[in-house]
C-alpha positions as CSV (number, residue, x, y, z in Angstrom):
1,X,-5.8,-10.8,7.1
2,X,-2.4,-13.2,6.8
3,X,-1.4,-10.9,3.9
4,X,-1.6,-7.9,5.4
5,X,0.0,-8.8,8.4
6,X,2.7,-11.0,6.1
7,X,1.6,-14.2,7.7
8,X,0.8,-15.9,4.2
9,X,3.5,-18.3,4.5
10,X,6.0,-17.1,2.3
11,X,9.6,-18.0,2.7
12,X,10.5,-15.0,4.6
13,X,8.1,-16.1,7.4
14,X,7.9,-19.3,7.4
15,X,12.5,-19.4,7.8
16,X,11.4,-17.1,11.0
17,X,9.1,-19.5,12.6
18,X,12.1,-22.6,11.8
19,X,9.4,-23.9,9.1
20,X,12.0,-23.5,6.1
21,X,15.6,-23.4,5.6
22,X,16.1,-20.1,3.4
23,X,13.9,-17.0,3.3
24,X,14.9,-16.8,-0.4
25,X,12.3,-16.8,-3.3
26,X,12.7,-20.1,-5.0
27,X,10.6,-18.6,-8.0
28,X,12.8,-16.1,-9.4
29,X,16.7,-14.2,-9.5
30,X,15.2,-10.8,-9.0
31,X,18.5,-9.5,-7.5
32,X,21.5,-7.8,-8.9
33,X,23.5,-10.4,-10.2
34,X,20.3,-12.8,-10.0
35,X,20.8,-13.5,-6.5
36,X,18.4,-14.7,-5.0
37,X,16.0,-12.3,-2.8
38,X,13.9,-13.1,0.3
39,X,10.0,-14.0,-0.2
40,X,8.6,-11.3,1.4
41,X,4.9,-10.5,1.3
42,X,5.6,-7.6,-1.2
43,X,8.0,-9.7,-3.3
44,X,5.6,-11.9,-4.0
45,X,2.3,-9.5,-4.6
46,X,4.3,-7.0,-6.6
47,X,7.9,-7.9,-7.7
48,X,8.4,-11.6,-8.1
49,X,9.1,-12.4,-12.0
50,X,7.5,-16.0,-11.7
51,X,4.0,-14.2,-11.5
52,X,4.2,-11.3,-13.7
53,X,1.2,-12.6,-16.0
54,X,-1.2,-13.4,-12.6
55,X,0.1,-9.5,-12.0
56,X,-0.9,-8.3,-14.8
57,X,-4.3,-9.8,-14.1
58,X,-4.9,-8.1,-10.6
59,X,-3.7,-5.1,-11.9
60,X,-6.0,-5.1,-14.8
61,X,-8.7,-5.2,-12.0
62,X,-8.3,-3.4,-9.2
63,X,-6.0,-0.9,-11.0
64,X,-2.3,0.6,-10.8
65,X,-3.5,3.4,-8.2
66,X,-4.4,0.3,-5.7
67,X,-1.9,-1.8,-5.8
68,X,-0.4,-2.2,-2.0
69,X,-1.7,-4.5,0.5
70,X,-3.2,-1.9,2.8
71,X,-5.9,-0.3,-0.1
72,X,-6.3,-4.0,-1.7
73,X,-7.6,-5.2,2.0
74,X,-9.6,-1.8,2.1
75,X,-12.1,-3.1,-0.8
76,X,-14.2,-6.4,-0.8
77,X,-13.7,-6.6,-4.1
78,X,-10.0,-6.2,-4.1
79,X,-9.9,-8.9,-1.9
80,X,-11.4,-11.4,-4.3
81,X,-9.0,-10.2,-6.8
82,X,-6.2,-10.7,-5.0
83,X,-7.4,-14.4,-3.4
84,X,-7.8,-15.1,-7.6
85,X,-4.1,-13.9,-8.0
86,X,-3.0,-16.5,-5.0
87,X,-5.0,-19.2,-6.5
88,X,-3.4,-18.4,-10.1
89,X,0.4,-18.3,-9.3
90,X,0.3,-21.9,-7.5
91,X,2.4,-20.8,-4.6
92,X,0.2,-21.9,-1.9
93,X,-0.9,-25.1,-2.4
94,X,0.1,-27.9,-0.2
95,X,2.9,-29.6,-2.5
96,X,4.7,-25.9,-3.1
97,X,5.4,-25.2,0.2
C-alpha cells in the first residue's frame, strides 16, 4: 500500500515531511547533464540506474506489459515480486535511509 500511494520513504517524501534535506536520488545522475533527479516512487521502481539489474529481475517476472505500480499492486503475485525487488536494491534498510 506505501508504494502505491508513494509513502515508501523515498527522498521525495520523506524531504516533504522535514525527514531529509534533499528530495534528490543519492543513487544515480539520471538527469541531463547528470543532475541529480528527485526519488520519486517511479524513479526508483522504473528509472533509477543504481537498480537496473534488480529491474531486470522484476521485469523478468511479472513482465514488461505490467510494469506500473497500479497493475503490480493488482496481482498477489506481483506484489511478492516487487517486495523481492525492495529487498534486492538495499534502499530500505535502516542504515540507507
Amino acid at each position: 500500500m506505501q508504494t502505491r500511494t508513494g509513502h515508501i520513504a523515498p527522498n521525495f517524501y520523506l524531504k516533504r515531511i522535514g525527514k531529509a534535506d534533499s528530495d534528490k536520488c543519492t543513487n544515480c545522475h539520471l538527469g541531463p547533464g547528470h543532475v541529480q533527479v528527485p526519488e520519486t516512487i517511479n524513479h526508483f521502481l522504473f528509472e533509477c540506474q543504481a537498480y537496473y539489474e534488480a529491474r531486470l529481475a522484476l521485469i523478468a517476472k511479472i513482465g514488461r506489459n505490467r510494469f506500473s505500480v497500479s497493475k503490480i499492486s493488482k496481482n498477489t503475485d506481483h506484489m511478492k515480486a516487487l517486495v523481492t525487488y525492495i529487498n534486492r536494491t538495499g534502499r530500505f534498510r535502516e542504515n540507507n535511509q
